[in-house]
NUBATI-503270 format. One record per atom (N, C-alpha, C): x, z, y. Coordinates in steps of 0.05 Angstrom, whole numbers, plus 5000, padded with zeros to 4 digits. Atoms other than C-alpha are relative to their C-alpha. Layout:
BEGIN
XZY...
//
This chain:
BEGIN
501650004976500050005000501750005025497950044983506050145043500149715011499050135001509049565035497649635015503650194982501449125048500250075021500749964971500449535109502149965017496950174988508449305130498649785009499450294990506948635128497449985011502050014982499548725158501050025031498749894966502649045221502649715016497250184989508548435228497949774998500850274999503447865213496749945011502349964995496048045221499150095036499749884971495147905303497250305003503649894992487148095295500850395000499749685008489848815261501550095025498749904979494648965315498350055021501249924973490048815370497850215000501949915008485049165333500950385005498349715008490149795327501150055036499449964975491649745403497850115017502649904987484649825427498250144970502349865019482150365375498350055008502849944975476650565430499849715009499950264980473649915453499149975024499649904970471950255518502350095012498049944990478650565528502349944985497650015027485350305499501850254997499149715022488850755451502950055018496949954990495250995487501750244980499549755019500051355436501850235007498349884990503451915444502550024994496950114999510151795472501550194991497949735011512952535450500749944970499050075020512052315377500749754983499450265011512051575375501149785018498250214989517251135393500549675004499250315003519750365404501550004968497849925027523550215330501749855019498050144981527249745376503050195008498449894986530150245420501150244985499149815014530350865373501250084977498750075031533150565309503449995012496750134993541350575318501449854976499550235026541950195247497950014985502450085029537549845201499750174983500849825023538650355151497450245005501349864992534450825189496649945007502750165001528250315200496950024981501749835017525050605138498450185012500549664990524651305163497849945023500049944969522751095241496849794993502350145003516450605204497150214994500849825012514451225168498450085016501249814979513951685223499249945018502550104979509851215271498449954981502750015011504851095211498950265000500849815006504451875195499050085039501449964975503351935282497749925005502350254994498251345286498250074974502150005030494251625214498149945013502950054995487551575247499249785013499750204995488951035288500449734982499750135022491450595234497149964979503150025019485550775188497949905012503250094988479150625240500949775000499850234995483350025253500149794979500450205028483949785182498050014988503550145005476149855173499649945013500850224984475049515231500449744991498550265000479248975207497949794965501449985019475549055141502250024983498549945020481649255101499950244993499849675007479249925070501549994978497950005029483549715013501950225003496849834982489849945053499450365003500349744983486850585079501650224970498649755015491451185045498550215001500849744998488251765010501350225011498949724999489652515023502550074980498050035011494252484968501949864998496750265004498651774984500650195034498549924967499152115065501350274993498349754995502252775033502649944983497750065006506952344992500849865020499650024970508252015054501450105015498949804984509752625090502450104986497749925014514652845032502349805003498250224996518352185034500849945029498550024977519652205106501550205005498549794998521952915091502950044980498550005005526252665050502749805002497950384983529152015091501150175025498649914976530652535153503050045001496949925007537852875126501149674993498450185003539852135106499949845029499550164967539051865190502150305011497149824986543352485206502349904986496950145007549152205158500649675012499950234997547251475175501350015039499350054980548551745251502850095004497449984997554852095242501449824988498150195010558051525199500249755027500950234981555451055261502450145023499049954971559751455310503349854998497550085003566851355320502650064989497949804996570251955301500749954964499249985032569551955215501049704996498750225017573951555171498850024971501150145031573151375100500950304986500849845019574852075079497750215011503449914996567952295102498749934974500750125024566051905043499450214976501149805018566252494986498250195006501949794989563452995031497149975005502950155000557252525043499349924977500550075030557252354964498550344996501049625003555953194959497450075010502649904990551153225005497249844991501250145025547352654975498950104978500249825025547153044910498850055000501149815000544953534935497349955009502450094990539353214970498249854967500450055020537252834909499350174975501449805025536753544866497349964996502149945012530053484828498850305000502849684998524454064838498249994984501550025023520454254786497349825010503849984989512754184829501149725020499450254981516053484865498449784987501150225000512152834877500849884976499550195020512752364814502049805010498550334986514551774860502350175012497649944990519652194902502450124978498350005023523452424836501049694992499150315011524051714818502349905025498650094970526851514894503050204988496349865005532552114878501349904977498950215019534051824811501649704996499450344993534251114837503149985017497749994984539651364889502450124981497349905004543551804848501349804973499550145011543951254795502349775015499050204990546350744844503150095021498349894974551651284888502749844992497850075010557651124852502049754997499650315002557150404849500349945030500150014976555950454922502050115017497449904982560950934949501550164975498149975025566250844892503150255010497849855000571851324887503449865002497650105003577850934906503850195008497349814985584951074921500250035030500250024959584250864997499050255004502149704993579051464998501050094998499349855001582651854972502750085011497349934982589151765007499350095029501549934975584451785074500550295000500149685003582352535050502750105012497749914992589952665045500150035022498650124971591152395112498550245022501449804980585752845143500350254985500249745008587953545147497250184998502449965007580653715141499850004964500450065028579453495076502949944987497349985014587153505045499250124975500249795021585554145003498449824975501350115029580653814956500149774983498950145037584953364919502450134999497749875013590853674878502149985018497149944993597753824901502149724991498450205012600653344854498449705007501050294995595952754859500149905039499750104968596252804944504049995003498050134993603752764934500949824992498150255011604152184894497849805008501450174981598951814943501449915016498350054982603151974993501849805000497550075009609651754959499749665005500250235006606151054944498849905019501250104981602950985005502549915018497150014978611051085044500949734990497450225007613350564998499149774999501550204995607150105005501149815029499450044969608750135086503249924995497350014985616350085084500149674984500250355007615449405034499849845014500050284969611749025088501050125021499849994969614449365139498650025017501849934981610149705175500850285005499149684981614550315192502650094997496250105002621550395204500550324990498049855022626050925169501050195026499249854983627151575211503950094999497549895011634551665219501250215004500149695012638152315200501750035028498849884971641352725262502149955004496450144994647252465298500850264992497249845014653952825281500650075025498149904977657853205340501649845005497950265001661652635373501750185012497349914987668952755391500249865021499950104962671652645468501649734990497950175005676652085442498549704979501850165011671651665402497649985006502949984990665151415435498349934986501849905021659051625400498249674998501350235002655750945415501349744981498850195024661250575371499850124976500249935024660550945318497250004988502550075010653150915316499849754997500350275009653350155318501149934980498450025036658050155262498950084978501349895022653650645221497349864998502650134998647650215243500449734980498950275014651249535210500050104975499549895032653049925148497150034993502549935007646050185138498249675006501550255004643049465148501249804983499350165018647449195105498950104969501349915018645349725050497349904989503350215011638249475057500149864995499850245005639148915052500349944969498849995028642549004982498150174984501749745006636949554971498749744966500550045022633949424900496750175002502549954997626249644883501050244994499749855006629050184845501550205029498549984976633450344914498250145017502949904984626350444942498850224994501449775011623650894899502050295007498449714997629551364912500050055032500649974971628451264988497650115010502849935003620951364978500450315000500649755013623051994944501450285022499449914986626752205006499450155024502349974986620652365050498350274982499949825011619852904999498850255013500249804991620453425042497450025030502250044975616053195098498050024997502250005016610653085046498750304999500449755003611253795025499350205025502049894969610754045098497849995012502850054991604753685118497850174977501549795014601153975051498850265001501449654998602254595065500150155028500749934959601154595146496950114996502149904987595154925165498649935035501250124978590554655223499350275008502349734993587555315261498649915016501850104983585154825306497449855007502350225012580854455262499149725016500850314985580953795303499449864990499550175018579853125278502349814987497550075013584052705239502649875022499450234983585852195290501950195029499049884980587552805348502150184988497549845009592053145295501949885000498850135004595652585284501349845017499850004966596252475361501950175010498649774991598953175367500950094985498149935023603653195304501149804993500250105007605252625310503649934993496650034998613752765326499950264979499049815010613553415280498749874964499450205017611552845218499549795009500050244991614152215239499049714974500950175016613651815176497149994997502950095011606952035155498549925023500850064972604651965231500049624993500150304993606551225221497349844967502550075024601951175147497950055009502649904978596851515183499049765012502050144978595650985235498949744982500850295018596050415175496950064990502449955025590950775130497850035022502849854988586151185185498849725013501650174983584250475212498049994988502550035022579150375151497550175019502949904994572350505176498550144984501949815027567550965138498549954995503350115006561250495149501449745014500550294980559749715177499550085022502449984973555349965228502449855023498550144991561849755273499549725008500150365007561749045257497549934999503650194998554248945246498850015031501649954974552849275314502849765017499550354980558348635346498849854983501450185010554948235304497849885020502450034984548148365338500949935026499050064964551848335407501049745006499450294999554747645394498149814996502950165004547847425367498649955028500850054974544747595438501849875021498950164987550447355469500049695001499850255012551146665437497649744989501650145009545346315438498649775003500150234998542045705444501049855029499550034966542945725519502250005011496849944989549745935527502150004967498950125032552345535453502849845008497750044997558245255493501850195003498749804999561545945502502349954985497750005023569045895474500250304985499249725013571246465428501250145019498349854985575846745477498150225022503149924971569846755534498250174996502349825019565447075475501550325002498549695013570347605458500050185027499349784967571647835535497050085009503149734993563547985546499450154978501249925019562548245480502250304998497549815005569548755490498650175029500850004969566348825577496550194985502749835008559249035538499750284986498449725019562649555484501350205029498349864976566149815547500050115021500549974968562949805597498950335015501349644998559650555595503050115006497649804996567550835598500949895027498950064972568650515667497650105021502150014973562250805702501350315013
//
């Protein structure tokens, strides 16, 4: 019936107009405290569900005179489909609070287990629960896994954020680490911290001798072997072990620890910025998506990419310059 009275409301003008003027002396004005635009109040599709819900459960009486007017008493929802209804939007609320914090800017991808948990937990079965809403938790917790898989990325993320560090092993976050240093130094994406100059003497200038030790050491690499690597890898050892067992009292986020720690570990500071780019959701990318869609359209279809990218970077932006 849902799903009929969906596509009634998107295609049936007569029902709409019918549902606009429920009084045909006075039109129906709804109230704006509990019912919104989905337009304006949706911040991702995922949430569109929920936000359809809770303007049908506002509009119940409205809706109903309007769908015997229309002569669709088919549609009309008993006392028992409007209190499953009410359960199922009580149980779509806690998933628009994760769908809004993954939407912000601040979580990365190791948000990911901690939102698998809470999930769960949402999904527990109750003895005296709806038939149909048992099935909905089933359907999800069947599909979590497949959905937000347990990878290594995730779990090197976790590592990365002193937040969530603790809840993977000792041993398995140092041999993330290890393979994450030696991933980065392969392609080269982070240079090799070098060990503390030596006390130069007055009679030998400290700048020739570092250029000399600089030649030697590039000649080494050069000759470096994979195995060569792994013992270089294994040299970051101690750095590893420091960060582990650092303590945050500040509890910041990942991104501002890593800001402000970022000279007291320099290596992992430079894995950090590789890995923490990963996003924790689309929403990102779907929401330029939509902004290039309104940008780009029949009207303004000669736009070059460059022209696109500078209003679409000027639109994202523009709120931090007011």
């Amino acid at each position: 019936k849902l799903a009929s009275l969906n596509g009634l409301l998107e295609q049936d003008e007569q029902f709409t107009t019918s549902l606009a003027n429920e009084d045909d002396n006075k039109p129906y004005q709804p109230d704006q405290a509990h019912h919104s635009s989905l337009k304006s109040a949706t911040p991702t599709r995922w949430n569109s569900t929920l936000e359809m819900i809770e303007s049908l459960i506002s509009l119940r009486h409205e809706v109903s005179n309007a769908l015997k007017r229309s002569g669709r008493v088919d549609l009309c929802l008993h006392e028992d489909e409007w209190e499953s209804v009410r359960e199922l939007a009580c149980f779509l609320r806690p998933f628009k609070d994760l769908t809004e914090l993954f939407s912000s800017a601040i979580p990365n991808a190791s948000s990911i287990p901690l939102a698998k948990a809470k999930i769960r937990k949402l999904c527990t079965c109750k003895p005296d629960e709806d038939p149909k809403i048992r099935a909905i938790k089933q359907d999800v917790l069947s599909k979590l896994d497949s959905r937000l898989p347990d990878s290594n990325i995730i779990k090197l993320q976790q590592v990365l954020d002193p937040e969530t560090k603790t809840l993977i092993s000792r041993n398995t976050a140092t041999e993330l680490l290890e393979q994450a240093i030696k991933r980065c130094i392969d392609k080269q994406l982070i240079t090799h911290t070098t060990a503390p100059e030596m006390e130069s003497y007055e009679d030998e200038p400290a700048t020739k001798r570092m250029k000399l030790r600089q030649e030697m050491l590039n000649e080494l690499k050069a000759r470096s072997s994979t195995s060569d690597m792994d013992n270089a890898t294994n040299d970051y050892a101690v750095e590893i072990a420091r960060y582990l067992s650092f303590v945050d009292s500040r509890h910041t986020d990942c991104l501002t620890f890593w800001r402000n720690h970022g000279d007291d570990f320099p290596v992992l500071s430079q894995v950090a910025e590789v890995y923490l780019t990963t996003s924790a959701s689309s929403v990102p990318v779907e929401s330029m998506f939509s902004t290039c869609g309104l940008v780009m359209n029949s009207r303004r279809s000669a736009l070059s990419a460059d022209k696109l990218n500078q209003i679409v970077f000027i639109h994202d932006n523009f709120k931090f310059a007011m």
